[in-house]
N, C-alpha and C positions, 0 to 999 in steps of 0.2 A: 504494500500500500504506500502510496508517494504520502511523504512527510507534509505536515500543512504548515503553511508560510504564515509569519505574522504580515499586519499591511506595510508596514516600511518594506519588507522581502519582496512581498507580492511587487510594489512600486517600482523596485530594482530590478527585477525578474527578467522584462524584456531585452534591457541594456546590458544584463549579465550575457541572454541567450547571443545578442549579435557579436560581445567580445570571443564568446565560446565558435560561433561560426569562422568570425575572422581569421582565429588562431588556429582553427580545423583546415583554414584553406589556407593558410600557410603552411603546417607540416605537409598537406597534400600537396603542394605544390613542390616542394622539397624532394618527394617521392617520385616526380613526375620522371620520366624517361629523357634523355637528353634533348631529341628529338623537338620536346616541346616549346623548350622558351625562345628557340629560332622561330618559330611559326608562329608564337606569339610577339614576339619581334616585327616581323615583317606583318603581321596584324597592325600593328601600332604604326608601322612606316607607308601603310598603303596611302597614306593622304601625299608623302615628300615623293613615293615614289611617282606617282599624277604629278607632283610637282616637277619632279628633274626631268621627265617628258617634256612636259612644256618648255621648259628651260631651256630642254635643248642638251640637258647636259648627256644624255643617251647619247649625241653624236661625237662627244669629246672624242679625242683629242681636235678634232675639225671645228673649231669654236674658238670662241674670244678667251676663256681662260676661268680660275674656277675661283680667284682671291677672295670674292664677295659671296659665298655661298654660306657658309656657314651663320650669314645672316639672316639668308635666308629662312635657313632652318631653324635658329634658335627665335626666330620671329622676331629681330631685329630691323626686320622692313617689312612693314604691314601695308598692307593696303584692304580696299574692300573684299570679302571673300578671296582674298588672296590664301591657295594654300591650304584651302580649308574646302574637303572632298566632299561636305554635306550641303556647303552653299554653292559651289562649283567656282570655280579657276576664272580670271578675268575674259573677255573674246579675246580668242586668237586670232583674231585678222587685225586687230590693232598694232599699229608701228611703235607706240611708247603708253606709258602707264604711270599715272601719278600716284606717288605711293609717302609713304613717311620711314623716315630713318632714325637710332636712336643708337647710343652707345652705354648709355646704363638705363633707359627703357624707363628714363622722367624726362628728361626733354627730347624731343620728337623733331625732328628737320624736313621740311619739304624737300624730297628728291623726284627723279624721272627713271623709269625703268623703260631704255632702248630696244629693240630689236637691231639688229642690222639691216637684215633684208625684212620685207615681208614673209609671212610662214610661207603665204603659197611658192616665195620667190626660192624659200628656203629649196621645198620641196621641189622645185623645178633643178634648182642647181643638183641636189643629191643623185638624182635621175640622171643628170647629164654626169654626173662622175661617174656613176655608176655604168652607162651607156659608154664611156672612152675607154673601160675597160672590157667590153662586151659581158658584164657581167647580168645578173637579174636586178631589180627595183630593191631588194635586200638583202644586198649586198653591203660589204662593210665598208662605209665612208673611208675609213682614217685608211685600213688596208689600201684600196687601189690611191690614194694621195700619196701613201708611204713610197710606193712603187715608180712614182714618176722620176721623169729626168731631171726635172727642177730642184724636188725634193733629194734627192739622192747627193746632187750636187752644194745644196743648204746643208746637209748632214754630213759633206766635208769640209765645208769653209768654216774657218777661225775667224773673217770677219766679213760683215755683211757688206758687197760692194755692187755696183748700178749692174752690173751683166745677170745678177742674183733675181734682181725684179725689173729687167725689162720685157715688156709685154702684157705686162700687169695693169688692168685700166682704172686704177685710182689713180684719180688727178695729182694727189700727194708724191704719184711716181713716175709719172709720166715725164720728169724733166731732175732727176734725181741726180744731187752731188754725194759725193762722198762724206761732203761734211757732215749732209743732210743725214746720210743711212748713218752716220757716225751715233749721230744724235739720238734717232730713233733705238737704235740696240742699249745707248747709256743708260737713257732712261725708261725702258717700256720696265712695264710695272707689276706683270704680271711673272716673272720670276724672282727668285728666291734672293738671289743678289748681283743687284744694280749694279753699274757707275762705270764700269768699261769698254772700253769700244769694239773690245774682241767678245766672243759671243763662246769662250771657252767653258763660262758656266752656264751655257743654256743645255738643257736634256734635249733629247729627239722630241719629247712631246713637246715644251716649250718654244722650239725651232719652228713646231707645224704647226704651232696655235700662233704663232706669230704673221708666220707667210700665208694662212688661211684669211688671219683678222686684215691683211694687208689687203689679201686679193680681193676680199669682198667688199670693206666697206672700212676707209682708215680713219674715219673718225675718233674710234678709241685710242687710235694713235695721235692723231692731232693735242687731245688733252692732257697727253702723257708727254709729249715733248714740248708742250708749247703751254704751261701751264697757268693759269689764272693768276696763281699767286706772283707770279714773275710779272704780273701787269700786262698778259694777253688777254685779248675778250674774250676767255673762253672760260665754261661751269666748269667743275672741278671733278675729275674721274675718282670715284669710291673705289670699284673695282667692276670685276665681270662674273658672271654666273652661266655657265655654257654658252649660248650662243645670245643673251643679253648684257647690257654693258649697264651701268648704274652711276649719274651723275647730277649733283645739284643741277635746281630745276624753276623755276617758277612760271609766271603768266609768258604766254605768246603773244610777238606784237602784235597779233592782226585785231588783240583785243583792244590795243588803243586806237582804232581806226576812228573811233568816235570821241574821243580825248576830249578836255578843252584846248583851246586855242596853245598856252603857254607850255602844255603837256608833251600836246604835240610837235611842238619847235623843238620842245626839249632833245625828243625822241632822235626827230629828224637832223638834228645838232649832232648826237652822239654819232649814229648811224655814218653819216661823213665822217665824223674823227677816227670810228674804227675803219675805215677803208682807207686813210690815212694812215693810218698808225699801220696796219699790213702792206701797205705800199712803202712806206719809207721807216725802217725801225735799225734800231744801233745793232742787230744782229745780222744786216744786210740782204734778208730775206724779202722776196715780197711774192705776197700772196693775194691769190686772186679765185674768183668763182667762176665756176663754168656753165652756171645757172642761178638764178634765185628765185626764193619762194619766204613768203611773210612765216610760214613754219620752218625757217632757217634761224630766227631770231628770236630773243626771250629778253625778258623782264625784269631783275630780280624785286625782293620786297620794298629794296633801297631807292626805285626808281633805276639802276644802271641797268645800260643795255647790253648783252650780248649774245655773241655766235651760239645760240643753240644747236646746229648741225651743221658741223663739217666738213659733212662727206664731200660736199662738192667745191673742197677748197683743195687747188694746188698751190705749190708751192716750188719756187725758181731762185736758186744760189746766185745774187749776186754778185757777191763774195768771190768764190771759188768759182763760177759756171756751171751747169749742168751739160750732165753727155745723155742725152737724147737716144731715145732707144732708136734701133737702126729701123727700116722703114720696109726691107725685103725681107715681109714675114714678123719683124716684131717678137724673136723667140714666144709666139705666139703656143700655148698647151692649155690643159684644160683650167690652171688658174686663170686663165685670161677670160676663159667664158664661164663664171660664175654667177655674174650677174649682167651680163649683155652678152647679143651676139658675138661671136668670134669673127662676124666679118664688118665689123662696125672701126670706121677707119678714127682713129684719135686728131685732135688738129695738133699741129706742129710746135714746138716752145716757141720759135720765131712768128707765130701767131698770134701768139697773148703780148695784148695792147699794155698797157697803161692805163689803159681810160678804162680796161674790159668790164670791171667790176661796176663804176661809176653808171656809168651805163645802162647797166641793168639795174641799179637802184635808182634811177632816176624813172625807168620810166616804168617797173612794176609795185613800188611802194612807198615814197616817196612823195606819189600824187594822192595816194589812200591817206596819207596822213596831213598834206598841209593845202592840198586843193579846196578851192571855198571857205575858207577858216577863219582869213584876218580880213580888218578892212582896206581898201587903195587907200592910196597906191602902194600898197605895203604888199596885199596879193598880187599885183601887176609885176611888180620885181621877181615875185616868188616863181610865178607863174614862167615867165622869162628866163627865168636862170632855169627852174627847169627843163624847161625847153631845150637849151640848151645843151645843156648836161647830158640829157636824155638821147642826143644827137649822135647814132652810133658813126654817121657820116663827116664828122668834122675834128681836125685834128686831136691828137692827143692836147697839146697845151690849150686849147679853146676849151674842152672838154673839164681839165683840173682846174682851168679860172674860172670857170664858169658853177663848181662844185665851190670855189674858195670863195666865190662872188653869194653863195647862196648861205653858207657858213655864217659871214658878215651878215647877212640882212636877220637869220635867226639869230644871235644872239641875244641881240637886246631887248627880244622876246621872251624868251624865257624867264620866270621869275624865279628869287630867291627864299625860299619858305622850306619848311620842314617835309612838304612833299618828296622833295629832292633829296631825302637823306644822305644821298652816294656822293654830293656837293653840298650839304648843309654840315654847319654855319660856314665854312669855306668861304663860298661865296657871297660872304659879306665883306671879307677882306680881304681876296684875292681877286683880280680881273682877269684873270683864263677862266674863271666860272662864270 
């Protein structure tokens, strides 16, 4: 016959029966056959494994690099439903993803989580690796890469030199000095240790995530050699996570197309000084775009403007000079066609103006930000100069005076207030602001 409880016991009873369960499924799981706490394991891990899918990181070594992953995982970059297999994974057709960042998970930082290519663009390149080697649709990435002549070639050189990536259709390489690839192997950021110009402590896998991130889309390289803190207008590279890149982030200009007046000048103020400032800088580089788009450029919280992407920036050694890939054939292989045809002809370094950039921010964004905005004759100047400017037909120097003629008339537009954080209080006593 069971014993009878006084009611304090009775009261107890329940919370005694769950410590007795808990402690039951602890000795039993002690018991358990080895077999199980793997499978319990990978129970636990099905949400990171959906994650490294996505990611991209199933395709390593053929991807950007892995530095930023483990924040991923310890949930150091959140985003919506990031990550989390019962509310579902962001769309995968999106090109970038605003998420938040954190280093002791109290204070939180607005970042951007890249793609290189588009997924579908991914999946097309994979297919074409896989088709140069005649192999099927799953087939192993990194294997037929391993195998090529480019690769083989990178996997003996001590240092990375212009024959290494000619052929390559980022703009970043199409006009490549030595000094330049110097640069790039000093500082990319995704091995283990920097600062050299010979490429002795890179691994095979490091060497392919580097020539991969090269051949696709060098923007992560752009951040890594050319970094914000050194006073380029460029967000600041966290790190990579398979085949995305992770970099401060905030508003896109196309959101100030509506600005007020002084906002506006502002914008289109800085906008020139960065095309200045990559035209003429004490590194003797100058760089230039091969297109532009309002999703090229960003915002930060402070009011300062910069280069949100990249990708479509080259870059030409004043300095030193570049050696120009040769033109019969272009050591043309399957890095070349990653992300465009293989019969798509590049234009020549002896083609890139001066004026090239100017150019095209005259006449696609530029007019989005300061057309109909002020009163005459104050629009009438604005309007004129860029006219001007916008003039792919008229010399190089009519084109730079005519960008320094419009500099001058914004200035003394813009005002001095706390909006401006990236120039407040500065510019109340200094006159470059």
């Amino acid at each position: 016959m069971e014993p009878q409880l006084g009611p304090e016991a009775a009261a107890l009873r329940p919370g005694w029966l769950a410590l007795l369960l808990w402690v039951s499924a602890l000795s039993c799981s002690s018991s358990l056959p080895a077999s199980s706490p793997s499978s319990l394991v990978s129970q636990v891990r099905t949400s990171y494994n959906f994650g490294r899918t996505f990611l991209g990181l199933d395709k390593c070594n053929a991807c950007i690099g892995t530095s930023i992953c483990k924040k991923f995982f310890k949930e150091e970059i959140r985003s919506d439903n990031w990550l989390a297999s019962h509310l579902g994974l962001p769309p995968d057709f999106l090109l970038s993803y605003p998420a938040n960042y954190s280093d002791d998970s109290k204070i939180w930082r607005p970042v951007e989580i890249f793609r290189l290519v588009s997924k579908y663009q991914n999946e097309i390149s994979d297919r074409r690796i896989c088709a140069s080697a005649s192999a099927p649709k799953t087939c192993s990435i990194e294997r037929v890469l391993r195998k090529t002549e480019r690769f083989q070639k990178w996997l003996q050189a001590k240092r990375l030199t212009p024959d290494l990536v000619q052929g390559l259709a980022s703009p970043l390489l199409r006009c490549p000095s030595q000094r330049l690839l110097d640069r790039v192997v000093r500082r990319y950021a995704e091995v283990a240790d920097a600062g050299s110009i010979f490429m002795d402590h890179f691994t095979d896998r490091d060497k392919l995530r580097l020539l991969y991130t090269l051949a696709v889309n060098s923007h992560p390289i752009l951040l890594q050699i050319f970094p914000g803190a050194e006073g380029w207008p460029l967000p600041k590279y966290l790190g990579s996570c398979g085949r995305f890149l992770v970099s401060t982030s905030t508003r896109l200009l196309q959101e100030f197309y509506g600005a007020p007046p002084d906002q506006a000048a502002d914008l289109a103020y800085q906008l020139l000084g960065v095309l200045e400032s990559l035209r003429s800088n004490d590194l003797n580089y100058f760089f230039y775009f091969t297109h532009i788009d309002a999703g090229m450029f960003g915002v930060f919280n402070n009011g300062h403007l910069f280069i949100r992407d990249a990708s479509a920036v080259g870059v030409i050694d004043k300095q030193e000079g570049s050696q120009e890939a040769t033109r019969a054939g272009e050591n043309k292989d399957i890095f070349s066609c990653l992300v465009s045809s293989c019969q798509v002809q590049l234009p020549s370094c002896e083609s890139v103006s001066e004026k090239q950039s100017l150019v095209l921010v005259c006449q696609k964004l530029l007019p989005r930000l300061l057309q109909g905005r002020f009163p005459s004759p104050v629009q009438d100047d604005i309007d004129s100069a860029l006219a001007q400017c916008g003039d792919s037909t008229r010399p190089d120097p009519e084109v730079l005076g005519a960008a320094s003629w419009l500099k001058d008339i914004l200035r003394p537009l813009r005002t001095c207030d706390s909006r401006f954080a990236y120039r407040y209080p500065d510019c109340k006593y200094n006159d470059k602001f």
